[in-house]
MIBALUM-237578 format. One record per residue (C-alpha): residue number from 0; x, y, z; residue in three letters. Coordinates in Angstrom, 1 decimal. Layout:
<recs>
<num NUM east X north Y up Z residuo ala>
...
</recs>
This chain:
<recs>
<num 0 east 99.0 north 113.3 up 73.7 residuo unk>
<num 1 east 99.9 north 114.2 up 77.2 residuo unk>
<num 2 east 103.8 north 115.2 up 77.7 residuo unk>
<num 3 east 104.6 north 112.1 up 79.8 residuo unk>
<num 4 east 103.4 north 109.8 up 77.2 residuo unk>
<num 5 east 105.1 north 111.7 up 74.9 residuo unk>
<num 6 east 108.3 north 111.2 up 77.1 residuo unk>
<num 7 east 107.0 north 107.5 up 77.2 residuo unk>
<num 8 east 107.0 north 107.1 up 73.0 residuo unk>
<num 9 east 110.5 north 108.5 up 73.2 residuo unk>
<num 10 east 111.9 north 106.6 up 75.7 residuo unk>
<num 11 east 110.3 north 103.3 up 74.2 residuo unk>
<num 12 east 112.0 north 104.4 up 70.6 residuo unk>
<num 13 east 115.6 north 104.9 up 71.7 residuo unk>
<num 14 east 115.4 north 101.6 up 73.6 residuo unk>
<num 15 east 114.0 north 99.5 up 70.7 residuo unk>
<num 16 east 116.8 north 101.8 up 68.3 residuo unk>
<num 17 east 119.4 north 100.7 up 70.3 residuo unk>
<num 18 east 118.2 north 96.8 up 69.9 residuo unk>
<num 19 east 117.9 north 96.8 up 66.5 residuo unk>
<num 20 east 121.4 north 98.6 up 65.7 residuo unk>
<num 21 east 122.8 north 96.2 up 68.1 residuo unk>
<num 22 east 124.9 north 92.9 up 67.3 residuo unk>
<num 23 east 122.9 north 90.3 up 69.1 residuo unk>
<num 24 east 124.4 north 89.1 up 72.0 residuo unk>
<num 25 east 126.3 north 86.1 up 72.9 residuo unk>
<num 26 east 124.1 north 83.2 up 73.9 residuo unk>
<num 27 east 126.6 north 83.2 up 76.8 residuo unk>
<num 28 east 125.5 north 86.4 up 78.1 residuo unk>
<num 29 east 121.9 north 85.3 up 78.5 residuo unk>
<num 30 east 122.7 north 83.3 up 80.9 residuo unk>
<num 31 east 124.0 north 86.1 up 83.0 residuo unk>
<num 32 east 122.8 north 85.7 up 86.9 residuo unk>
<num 33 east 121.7 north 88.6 up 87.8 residuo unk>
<num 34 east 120.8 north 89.9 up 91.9 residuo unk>
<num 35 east 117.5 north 90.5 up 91.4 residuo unk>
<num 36 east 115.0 north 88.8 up 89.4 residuo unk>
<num 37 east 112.4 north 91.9 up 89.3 residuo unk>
<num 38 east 111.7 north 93.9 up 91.9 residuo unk>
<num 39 east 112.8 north 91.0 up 94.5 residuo unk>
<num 40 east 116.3 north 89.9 up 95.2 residuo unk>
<num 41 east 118.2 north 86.6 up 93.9 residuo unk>
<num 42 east 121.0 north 84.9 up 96.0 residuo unk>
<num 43 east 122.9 north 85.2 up 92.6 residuo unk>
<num 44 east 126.5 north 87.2 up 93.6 residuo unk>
<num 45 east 128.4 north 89.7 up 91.1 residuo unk>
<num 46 east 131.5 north 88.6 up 90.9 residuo unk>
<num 47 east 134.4 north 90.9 up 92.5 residuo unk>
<num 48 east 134.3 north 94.2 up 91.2 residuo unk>
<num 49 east 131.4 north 93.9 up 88.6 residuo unk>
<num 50 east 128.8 north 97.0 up 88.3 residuo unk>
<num 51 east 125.0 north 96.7 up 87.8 residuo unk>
<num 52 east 123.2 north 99.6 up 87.0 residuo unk>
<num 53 east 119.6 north 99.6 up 85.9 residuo unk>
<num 54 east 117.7 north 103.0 up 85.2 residuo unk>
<num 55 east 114.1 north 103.2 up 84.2 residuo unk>
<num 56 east 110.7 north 104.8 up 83.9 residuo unk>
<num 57 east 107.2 north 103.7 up 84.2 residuo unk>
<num 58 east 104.1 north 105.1 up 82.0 residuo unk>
<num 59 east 104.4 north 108.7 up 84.3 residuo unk>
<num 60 east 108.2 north 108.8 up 84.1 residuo unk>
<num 61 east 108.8 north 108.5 up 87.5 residuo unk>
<num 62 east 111.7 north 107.0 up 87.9 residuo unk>
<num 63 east 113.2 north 103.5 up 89.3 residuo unk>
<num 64 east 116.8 north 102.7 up 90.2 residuo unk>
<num 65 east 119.0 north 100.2 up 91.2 residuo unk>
<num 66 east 123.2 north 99.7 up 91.3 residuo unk>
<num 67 east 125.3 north 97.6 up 93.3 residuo unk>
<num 68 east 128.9 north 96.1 up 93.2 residuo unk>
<num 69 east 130.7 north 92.6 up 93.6 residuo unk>
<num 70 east 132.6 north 92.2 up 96.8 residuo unk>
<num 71 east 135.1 north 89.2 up 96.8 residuo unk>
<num 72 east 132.7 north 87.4 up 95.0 residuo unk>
<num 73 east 130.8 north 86.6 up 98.3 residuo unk>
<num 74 east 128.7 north 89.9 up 98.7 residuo unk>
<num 75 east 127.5 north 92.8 up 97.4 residuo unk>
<num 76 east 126.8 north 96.2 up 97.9 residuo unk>
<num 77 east 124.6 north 98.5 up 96.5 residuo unk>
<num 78 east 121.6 north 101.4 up 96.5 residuo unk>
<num 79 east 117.6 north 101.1 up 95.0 residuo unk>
<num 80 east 115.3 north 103.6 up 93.9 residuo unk>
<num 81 east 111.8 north 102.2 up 94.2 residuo unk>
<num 82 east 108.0 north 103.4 up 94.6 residuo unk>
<num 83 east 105.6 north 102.5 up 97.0 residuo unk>
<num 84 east 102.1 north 102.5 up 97.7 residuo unk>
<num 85 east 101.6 north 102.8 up 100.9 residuo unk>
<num 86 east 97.8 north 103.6 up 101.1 residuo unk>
<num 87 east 95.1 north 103.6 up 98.3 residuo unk>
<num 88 east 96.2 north 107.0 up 96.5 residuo unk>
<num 89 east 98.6 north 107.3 up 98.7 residuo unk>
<num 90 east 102.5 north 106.9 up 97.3 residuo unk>
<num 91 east 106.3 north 106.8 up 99.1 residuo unk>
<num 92 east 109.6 north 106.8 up 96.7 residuo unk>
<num 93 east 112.0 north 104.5 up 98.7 residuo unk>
<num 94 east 115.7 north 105.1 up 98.2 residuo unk>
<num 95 east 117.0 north 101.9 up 100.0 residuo unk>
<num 96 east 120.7 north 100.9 up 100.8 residuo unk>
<num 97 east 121.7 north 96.8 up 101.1 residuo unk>
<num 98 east 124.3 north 94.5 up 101.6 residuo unk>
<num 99 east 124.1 north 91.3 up 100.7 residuo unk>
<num 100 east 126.5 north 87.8 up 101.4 residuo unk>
<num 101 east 126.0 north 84.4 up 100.7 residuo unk>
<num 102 east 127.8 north 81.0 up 98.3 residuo unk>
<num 103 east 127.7 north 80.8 up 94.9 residuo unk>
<num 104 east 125.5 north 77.7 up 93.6 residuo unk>
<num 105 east 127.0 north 74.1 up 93.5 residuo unk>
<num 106 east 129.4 north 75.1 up 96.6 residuo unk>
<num 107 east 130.6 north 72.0 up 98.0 residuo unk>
<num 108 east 128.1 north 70.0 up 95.6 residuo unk>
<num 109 east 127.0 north 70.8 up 92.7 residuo unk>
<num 110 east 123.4 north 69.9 up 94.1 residuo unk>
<num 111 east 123.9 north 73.0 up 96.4 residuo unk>
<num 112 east 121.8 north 76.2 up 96.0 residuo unk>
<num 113 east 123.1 north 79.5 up 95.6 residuo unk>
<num 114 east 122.4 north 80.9 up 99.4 residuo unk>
<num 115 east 122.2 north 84.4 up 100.2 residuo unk>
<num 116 east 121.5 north 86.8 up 103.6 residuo unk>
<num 117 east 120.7 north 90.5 up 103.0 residuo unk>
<num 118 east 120.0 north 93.8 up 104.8 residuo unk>
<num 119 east 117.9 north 96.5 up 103.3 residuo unk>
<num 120 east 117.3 north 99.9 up 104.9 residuo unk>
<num 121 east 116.1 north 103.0 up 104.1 residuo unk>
<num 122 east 118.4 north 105.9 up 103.2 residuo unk>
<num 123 east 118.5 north 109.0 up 106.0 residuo unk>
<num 124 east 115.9 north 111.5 up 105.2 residuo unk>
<num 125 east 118.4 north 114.4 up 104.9 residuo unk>
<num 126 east 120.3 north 112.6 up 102.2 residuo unk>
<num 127 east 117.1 north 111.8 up 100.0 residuo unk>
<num 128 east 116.7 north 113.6 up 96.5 residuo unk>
<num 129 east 114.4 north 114.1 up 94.0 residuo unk>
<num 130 east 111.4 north 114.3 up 96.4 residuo unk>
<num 131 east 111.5 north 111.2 up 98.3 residuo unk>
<num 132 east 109.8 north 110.2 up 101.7 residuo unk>
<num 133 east 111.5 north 111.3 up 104.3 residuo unk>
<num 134 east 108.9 north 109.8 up 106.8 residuo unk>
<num 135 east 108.6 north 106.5 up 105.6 residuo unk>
<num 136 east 111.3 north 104.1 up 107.1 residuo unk>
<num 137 east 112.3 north 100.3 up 105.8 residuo unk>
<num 138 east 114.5 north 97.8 up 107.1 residuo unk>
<num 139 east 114.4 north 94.5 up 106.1 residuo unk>
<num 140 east 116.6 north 91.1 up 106.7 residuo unk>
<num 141 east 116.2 north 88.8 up 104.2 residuo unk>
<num 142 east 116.9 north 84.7 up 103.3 residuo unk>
<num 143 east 117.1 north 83.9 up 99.7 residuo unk>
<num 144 east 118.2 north 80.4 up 97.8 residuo unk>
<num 145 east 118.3 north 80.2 up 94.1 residuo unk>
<num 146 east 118.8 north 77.4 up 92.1 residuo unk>
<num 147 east 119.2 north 76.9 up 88.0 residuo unk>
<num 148 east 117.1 north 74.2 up 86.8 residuo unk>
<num 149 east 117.5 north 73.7 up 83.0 residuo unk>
<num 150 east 115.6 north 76.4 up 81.3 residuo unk>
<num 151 east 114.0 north 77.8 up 84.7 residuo unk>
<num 152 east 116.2 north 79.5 up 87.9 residuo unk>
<num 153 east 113.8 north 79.3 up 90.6 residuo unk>
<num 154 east 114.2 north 81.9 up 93.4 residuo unk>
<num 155 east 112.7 north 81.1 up 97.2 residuo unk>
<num 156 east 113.2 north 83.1 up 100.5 residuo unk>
<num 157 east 111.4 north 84.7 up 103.2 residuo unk>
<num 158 east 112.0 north 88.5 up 104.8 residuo unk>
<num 159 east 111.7 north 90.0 up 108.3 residuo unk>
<num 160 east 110.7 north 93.8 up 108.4 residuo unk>
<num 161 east 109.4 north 96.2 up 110.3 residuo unk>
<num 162 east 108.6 north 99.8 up 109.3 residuo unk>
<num 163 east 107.3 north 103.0 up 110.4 residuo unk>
<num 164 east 105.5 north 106.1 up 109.1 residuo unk>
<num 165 east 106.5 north 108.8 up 111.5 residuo unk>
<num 166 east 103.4 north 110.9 up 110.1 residuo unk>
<num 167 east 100.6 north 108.7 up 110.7 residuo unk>
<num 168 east 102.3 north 107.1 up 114.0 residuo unk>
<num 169 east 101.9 north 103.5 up 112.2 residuo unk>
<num 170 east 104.1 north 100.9 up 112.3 residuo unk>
<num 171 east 105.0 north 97.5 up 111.8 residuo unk>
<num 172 east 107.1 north 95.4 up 113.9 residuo unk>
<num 173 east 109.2 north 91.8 up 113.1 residuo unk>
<num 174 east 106.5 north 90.3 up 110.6 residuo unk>
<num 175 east 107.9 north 87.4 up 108.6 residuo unk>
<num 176 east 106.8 north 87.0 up 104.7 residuo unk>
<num 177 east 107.8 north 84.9 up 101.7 residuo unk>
<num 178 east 109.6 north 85.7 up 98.9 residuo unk>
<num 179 east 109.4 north 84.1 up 95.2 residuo unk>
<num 180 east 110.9 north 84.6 up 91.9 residuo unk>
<num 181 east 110.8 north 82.6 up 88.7 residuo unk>
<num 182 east 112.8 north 83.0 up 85.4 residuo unk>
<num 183 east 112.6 north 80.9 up 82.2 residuo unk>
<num 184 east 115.0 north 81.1 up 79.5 residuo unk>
<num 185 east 113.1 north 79.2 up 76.5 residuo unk>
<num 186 east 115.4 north 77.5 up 74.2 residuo unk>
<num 187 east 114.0 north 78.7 up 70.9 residuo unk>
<num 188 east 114.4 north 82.3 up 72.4 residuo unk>
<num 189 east 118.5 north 82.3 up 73.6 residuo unk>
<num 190 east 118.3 north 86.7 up 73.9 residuo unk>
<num 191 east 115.3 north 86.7 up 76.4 residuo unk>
<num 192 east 114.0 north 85.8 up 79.8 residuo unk>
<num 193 east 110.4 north 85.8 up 80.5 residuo unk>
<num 194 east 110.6 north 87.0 up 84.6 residuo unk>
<num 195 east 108.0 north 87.2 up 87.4 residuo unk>
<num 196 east 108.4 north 87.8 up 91.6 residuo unk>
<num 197 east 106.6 north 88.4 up 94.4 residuo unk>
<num 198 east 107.1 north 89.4 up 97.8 residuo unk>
<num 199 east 105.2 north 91.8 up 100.6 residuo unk>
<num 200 east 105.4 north 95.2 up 101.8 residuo unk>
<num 201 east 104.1 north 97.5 up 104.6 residuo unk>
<num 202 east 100.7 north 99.0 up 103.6 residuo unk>
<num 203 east 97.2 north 98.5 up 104.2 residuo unk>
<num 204 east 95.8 north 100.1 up 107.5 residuo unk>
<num 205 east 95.0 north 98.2 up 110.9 residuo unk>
<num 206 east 93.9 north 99.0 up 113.8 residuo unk>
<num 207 east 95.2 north 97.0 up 117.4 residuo unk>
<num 208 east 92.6 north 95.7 up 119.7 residuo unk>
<num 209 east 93.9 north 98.4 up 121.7 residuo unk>
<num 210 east 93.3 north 101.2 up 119.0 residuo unk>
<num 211 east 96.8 north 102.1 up 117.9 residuo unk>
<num 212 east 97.2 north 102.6 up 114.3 residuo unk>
<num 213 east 99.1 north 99.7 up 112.1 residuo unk>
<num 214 east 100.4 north 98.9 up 109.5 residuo unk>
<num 215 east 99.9 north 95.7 up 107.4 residuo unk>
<num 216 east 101.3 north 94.2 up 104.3 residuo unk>
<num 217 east 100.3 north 93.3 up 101.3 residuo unk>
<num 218 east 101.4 north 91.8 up 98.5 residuo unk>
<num 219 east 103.4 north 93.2 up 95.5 residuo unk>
<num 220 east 103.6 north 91.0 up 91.9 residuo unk>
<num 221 east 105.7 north 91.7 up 88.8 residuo unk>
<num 222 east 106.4 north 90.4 up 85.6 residuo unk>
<num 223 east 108.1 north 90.8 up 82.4 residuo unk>
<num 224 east 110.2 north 89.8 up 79.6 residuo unk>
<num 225 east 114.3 north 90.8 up 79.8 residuo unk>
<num 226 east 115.7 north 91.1 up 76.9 residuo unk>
<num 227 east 119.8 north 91.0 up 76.0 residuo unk>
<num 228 east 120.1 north 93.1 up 73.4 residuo unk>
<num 229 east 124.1 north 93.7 up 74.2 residuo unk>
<num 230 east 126.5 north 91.4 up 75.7 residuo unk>
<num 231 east 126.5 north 93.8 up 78.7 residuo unk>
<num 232 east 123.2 north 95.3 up 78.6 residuo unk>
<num 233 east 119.2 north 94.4 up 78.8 residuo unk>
<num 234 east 115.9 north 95.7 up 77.9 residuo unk>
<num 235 east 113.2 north 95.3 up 80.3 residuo unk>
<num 236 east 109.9 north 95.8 up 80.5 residuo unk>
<num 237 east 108.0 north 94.8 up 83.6 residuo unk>
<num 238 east 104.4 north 95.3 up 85.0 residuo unk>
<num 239 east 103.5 north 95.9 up 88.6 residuo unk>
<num 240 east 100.5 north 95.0 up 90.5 residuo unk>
<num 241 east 100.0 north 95.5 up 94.4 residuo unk>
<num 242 east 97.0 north 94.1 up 96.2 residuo unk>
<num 243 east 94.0 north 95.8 up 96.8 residuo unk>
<num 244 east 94.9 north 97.7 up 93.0 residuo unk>
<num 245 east 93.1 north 97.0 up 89.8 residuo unk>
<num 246 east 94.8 north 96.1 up 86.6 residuo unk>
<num 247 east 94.3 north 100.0 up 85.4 residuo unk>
<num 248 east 96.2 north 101.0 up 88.5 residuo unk>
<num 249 east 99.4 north 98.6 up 87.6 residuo unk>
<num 250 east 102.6 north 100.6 up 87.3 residuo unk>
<num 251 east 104.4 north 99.4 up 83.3 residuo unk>
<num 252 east 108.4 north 100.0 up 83.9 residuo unk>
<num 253 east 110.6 north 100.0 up 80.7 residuo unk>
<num 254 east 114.5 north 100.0 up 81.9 residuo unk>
<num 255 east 117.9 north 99.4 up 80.9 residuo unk>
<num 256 east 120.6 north 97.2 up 82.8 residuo unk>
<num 257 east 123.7 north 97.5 up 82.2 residuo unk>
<num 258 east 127.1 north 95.3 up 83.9 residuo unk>
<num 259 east 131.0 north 96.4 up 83.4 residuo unk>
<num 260 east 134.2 north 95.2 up 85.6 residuo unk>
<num 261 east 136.2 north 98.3 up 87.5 residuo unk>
<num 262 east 138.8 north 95.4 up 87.9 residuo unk>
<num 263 east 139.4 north 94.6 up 84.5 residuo unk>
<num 264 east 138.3 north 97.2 up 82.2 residuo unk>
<num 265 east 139.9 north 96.0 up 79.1 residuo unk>
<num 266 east 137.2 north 93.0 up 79.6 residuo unk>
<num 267 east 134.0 north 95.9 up 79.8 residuo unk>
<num 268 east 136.3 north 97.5 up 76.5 residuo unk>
<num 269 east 136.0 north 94.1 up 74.2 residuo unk>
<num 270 east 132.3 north 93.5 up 75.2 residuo unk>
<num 271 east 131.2 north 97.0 up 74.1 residuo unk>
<num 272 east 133.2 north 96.8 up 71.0 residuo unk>
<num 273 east 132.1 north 93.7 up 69.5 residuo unk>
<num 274 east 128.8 north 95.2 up 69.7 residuo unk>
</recs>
């Protein structure tokens, strides 16, 4: 057995240790909103001062990030770790920064959807770790509404983005794609979420009528099952597919998210305890 998938075994272990040791959650928290669905973001809000942190590994152990904070209730703030495949063998590790503002679902009527505006961008090469691209540059502006209907929240936007690869010289420049994302919460199942997305990024290679090098997109798809195994914390496991990839080449990510409130502590304090 190769030492990543021994690292994989372990890591797959201590995850499903810590859900069988675990109290089951509250059917409260499986109805947790949370701002992104997979790898595509919700218009779902933390509310002032909560932390999400999610930290996992795919079937390499690469690793895959995200954690952002509650502001006012109205927006949020926070940093992802995420990989890329920009060309056919070819791979970029994004570290992105966002911001993200919107109204909660049901403002004003309770027919309303949640509504949300964000900003993505990619972190400044010479603050980068852990071997990421420092050529590969992101920004995206982003529409999202999200709306709970009964067992399913169904998640619909679209994105503006341009990005650049400084080493090749391609680019991409104000192109407009959808965004979707779907979650089910089956009754008979109260502790888990069966999750899927998808939404487009720079990469396949074009070339302008007048020969200058380009990028295009193409499509990313995930899904998965979430699991609550805590009142403040979830298994997931997710696979990945981009076009143009086989199902062999499809990245598995197994990850644990995790939610506490810096404003009331004593709140985080009782959660963890009763579990």
């Amino acid at each position: 057995m190769s030492i990543s998938h021994k690292y994989t075994c372990a890591l797959v272990c201590a995850l499903g240790l810590l859900s069988a040791r675990a109290q089951p959650a509250s059917a409260e928290a499986t109805q947790e909103k949370q701002p992104r669905v997979v790898t595509t973001a919700s218009a779902w809000l933390p509310e002032a001062g909560t932390v999400f942190l999610m930290g996992g590994f795919d079937q390499t152990i690469r690793p895959s990030g995200y954690a952002s904070i509650g502001l006012g209730g109205v927006a949020e703030l926070g940093l992802s770790l995420d990989r890329q495949r920009s060309e056919p063998g070819q791979e970029a590790k994004l570290a992105l920064a966002h911001f993200k503002m919107g109204t909660p679902e049901g403002f004003g009527h309770r027919f309303v959807p949640a509504v949300a505006l964000s900003y993505r961008k990619t972190l400044p090469s010479e603050i980068q770790f852990i071997s990421l691209s420092d050529t590969f540059e992101v920004a995206v502006l982003g529409a999202v509404i999200s709306k709970r209907m009964g067992p399913v929240s169904l998640h619909i936007g679209a994105e503006l983005f341009s990005a650049e690869d400084e080493t090749s010289g391609k680019s991409l420049n104000k192109v407009i794609r959808p965004t979707l994302g779907l979650e089910w919460h089956p009754a008979d199942l109260p502790l888990t979420t069966l999750v899927a997305d998808m939404h487009w990024l720079p990469g396949n290679s074009n070339e302008s009528e007048s020969g200058d090098a380009l990028l295009d997109t193409r499509w990313n798809a995930a899904w998965g099952v979430r699991y609550q195994s805590l009142d403040w914390a979830s298994i997931d496991l997710n696979l990945r597919l981009q076009e143009g990839e086989s199902i062999s080449e499809a990245i598995i990510t197994l990850g644990l998210t995790g939610s506490f409130s810096v404003l009331n502590p004593e709140l985080s304090l009782e959660r963890a305890q009763d579990n």
